[in-house]
C-alpha angles and dihedrals in degrees: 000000000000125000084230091055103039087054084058108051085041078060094055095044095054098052087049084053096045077054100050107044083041087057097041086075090064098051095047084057100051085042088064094062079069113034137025109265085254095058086046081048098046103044093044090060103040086056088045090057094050093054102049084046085066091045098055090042086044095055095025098240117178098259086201113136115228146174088029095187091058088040093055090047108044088033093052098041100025106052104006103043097031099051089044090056092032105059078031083062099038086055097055095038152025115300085214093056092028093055091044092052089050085051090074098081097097081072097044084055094053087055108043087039087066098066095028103044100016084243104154124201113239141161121012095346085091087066100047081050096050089047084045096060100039085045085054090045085055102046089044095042092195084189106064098070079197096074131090091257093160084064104046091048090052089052096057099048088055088058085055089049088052087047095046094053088038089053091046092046088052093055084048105056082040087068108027137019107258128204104222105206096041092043087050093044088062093032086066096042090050080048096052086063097088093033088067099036084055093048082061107047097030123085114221143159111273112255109276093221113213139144083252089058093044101043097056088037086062098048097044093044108039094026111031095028117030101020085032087062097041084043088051099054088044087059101039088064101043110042130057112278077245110062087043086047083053102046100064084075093071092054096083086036101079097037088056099050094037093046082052098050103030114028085030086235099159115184122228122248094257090047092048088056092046090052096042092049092048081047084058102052097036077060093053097048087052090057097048088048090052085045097050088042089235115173111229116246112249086224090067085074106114110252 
């Protein structure tokens, strides 16, 4: 296959993949009108694991695990913790709202990197932050006593949690070669600790089983999850640091646009401007990204 050929299927690719894990907003939160945010959690996992398990026997990975104190962290914060707050916060909130609010993890990233890594911000990175943080007053609107802010809140620290695991990985792949899809197959068993711990403390309503519940638990789970991720590491080694930088931006995007037309989720005024002003920065941080050459960290994909 041509150079020319294989960018273009990786294209392709990449905008199916924007779709899909914008869309997959929308069916967790249908999912939810069936199942507690930890049953969502747990199942969409689960289903994520398998797959990548065939993928790694498919492809005769080493299923080795390695690097275990990266593993524990990033496993623990990045996909147990974040997808616990983050389908918490999608079942008290928008998915619209609720995706745009996780999104800022690229500037959560700028910030915990500083201490962690000795990254500073410079430059006009200052100014994607500082659009950052007026966008997210905006979109919380701690002002207006009326709003979900428990949601929202949720939402944004599990866009910490996402930074936190993204900032961790990085060290990592400073120091050692890490093999993406074998290090993400055990990053999701060590997450799935605390989701079962909680599915046994936590009461909850029994699963209300449909078409509808399965349908939706399959295509988070084997799609957005287990195929998104394989899908992800395809991309990130055949198209430029700058278009999978970009299309993060496109992400939000369609949750925004389908939770508005689908699940009639229509955004206030206040939070219009917060989003269009994240969307902004997020833009500008792309563009700095493409500009510095940097290569994009497998662990931004979305879980």
């Amino acid at each position: 296959m041509t150079a020319a050929r294989e960018t273009r299927r990786a294209t392709i690719v990449m905008i199916l993949l924007v779709i899909l894990w914008g869309y997959s907003w929308i069916t967790s939160k249908i999912g939810l009108d069936y199942a507690s945010p930890v049953d969502v959690v747990a199942l969409r996992t689960g289903l994520g694991i398998l797959t990548l398990l065939v993928a790694i026997i498919w492809t005769r990975t080493s299923i080795r695990p390695q690097h275990w104190e990266a593993l524990l962290w990033i496993g623990l914060i990045q996909t147990g913790a974040f997808l616990l707050l983050n389908t918490w916060a999608l079942s008290e909130g928008g998915a619209g709202k609720t995706s745009v609010l996780v999104f800022t993890m690229p500037f959560w990233v700028l910030i915990f990197a500083w201490p962690l890594l000795h990254e500073r911000i410079s430059g006009l990175q200052w100014i994607s932050v500082a659009l950052a943080l007026v966008g997210l007053a905006f979109v919380l609107e701690p002002w207006n006593m009326s709003t979900s802010l428990f949601s929202k809140t949720l939402a944004v620290l599990a866009g910490m949690c996402w930074a936190i695991g993204v900032v961790y990985a990085k060290r990592l792949h400073n120091r050692a070669k890490v093999d993406a899809l074998s290090f993400t197959f055990w990053q999701m068993i060590v997450g799935m600790v605390p989701v079962l711990i909680a599915l046994v403390l936590v009461e909850r309503q029994p699963i209300v089983w449909s078409d509808t519940f399965i349908g939706v638990t399959l295509f988070n789970g084997i799609l957005a999850t287990g195929f998104g991720w394989l899908a992800w590491l395809y991309v990130l080694h055949r198209l430029p640091a700058g278009t999978t930088s970009l299309s993060a931006l496109g992400i939000p995007v369609i949750a925004i646009l389908s939770s508005w037309i689908q699940l009639g989720e229509q955004p206030g005024g206040s939070e219009l401007i917060g989003m269009l002003l994240i969307g902004i920065a997020l833009a500008l941080l792309s563009y700095l990204s493409i500009r510095r050459r940097e290569v994009p960290e497998p662990m931004t994909g979305q879980e």
